[in-house]
C-alpha positions in Angstrom: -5.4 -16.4 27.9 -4.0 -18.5 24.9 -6.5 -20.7 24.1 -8.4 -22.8 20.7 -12.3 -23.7 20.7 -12.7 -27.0 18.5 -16.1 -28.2 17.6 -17.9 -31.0 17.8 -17.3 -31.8 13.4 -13.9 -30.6 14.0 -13.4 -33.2 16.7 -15.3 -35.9 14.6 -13.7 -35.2 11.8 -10.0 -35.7 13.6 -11.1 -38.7 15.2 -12.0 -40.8 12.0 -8.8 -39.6 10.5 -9.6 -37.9 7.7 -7.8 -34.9 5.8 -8.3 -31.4 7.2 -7.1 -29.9 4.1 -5.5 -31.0 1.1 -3.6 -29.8 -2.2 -4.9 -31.2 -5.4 -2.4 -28.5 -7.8 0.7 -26.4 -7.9 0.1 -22.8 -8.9 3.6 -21.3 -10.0 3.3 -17.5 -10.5 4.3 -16.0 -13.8 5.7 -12.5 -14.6 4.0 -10.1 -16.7 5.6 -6.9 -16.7 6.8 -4.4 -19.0 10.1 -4.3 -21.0 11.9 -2.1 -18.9 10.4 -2.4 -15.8 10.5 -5.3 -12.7 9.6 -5.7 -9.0 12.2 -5.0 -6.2 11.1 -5.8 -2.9 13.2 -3.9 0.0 13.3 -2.6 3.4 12.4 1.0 3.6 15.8 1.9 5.5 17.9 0.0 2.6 16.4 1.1 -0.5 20.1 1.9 -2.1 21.6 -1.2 -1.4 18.0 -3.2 -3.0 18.6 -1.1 -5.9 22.6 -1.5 -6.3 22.0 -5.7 -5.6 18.6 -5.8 -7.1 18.8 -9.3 -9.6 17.8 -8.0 -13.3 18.2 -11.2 -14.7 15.6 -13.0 -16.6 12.2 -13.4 -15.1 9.1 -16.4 -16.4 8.0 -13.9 -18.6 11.4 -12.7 -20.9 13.5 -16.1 -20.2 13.7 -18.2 -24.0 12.4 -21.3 -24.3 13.6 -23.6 -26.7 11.8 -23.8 -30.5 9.3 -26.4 -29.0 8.0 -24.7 -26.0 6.5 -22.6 -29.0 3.6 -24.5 -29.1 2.2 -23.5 -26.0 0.5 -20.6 -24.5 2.6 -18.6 -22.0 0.1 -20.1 -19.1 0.6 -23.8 -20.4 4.8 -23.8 -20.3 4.8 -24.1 -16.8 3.4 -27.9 -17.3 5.7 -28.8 -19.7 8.9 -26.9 -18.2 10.5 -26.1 -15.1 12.4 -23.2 -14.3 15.8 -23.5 -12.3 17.3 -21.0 -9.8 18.6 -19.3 -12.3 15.4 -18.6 -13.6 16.0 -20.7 -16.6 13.1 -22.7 -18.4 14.4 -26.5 -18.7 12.1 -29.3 -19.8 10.0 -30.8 -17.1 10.9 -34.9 -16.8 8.0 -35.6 -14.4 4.6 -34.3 -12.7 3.6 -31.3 -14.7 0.1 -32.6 -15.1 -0.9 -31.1 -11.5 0.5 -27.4 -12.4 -1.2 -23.8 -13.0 0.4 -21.5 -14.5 -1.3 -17.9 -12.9 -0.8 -14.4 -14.0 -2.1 -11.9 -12.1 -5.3 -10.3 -12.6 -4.4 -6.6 -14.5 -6.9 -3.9 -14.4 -8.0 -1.7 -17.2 -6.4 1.6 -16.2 -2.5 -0.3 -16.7 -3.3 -0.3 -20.7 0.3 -2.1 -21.8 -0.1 -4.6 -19.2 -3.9 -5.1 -19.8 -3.6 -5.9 -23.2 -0.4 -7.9 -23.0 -2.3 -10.3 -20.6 -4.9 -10.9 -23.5 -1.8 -11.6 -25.7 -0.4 -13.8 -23.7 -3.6 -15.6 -23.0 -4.5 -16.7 -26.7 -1.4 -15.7 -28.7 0.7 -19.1 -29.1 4.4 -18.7 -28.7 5.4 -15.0 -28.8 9.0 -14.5 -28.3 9.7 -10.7 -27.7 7.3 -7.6 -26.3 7.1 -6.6 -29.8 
């Protein structure tokens, strides 16, 4: 049997017309990994052909920004910039006020990663892992 209980405030709520949910922000996800190491995600029965195709391009975190992006913390770019399909940070021309920029939480035990999330979270413009 296939079926869907609604209650009585659900039922209210749909019959006044009001939002079920809504979306105040965008949260765009940005890398933070080390220098020479990235995320491949494949199928356990192709794992050669994700690693010959895998895409080592740039990612959020190692793509340059221009000299003014500089001025902002590595969370606060994504307001002012957009990155294209080929993961390349061009200046935003409308609605960045409505963005979050989110890293991923990194625990203590990943010590490079760790303490390069502090960097990037108070450090104003860094431009290599060095």
């Amino acid at each position: 049997m296939d079926s869907r209980y609604v209650s009585a405030p659900e039922t209210l709520w749909r019959q006044f017309g009001f939002k079920m949910h809504d979306q105040s922000h965008s949260i765009i996800r940005l890398a933070l990994h080390d220098p020479d190491s990235r995320s491949i995600v494949f199928h356990p029965d192709h794992i050669y052909e994700a690693v010959t195709n895998a895409d080592f391009s740039d990612s959020t975190l190692t793509q340059a920004t221009d000299a003014q992006a500089r001025q902002y913390l590595y969370h606060e770019i994504p307001r002012y910039y957009v990155i294209s399909n080929k993961k390349k940070w061009q200046p935003r021309k409308r609605g960045g006020e409505k963005l979050i920029g989110w890293m991923l939480a990194v625990g203590k035990q990943e010590v490079e990663r760790y303490f390069m999330r502090l960097m990037l979270l108070h450090v104003v413009g860094p431009t290599s892992f060095e």
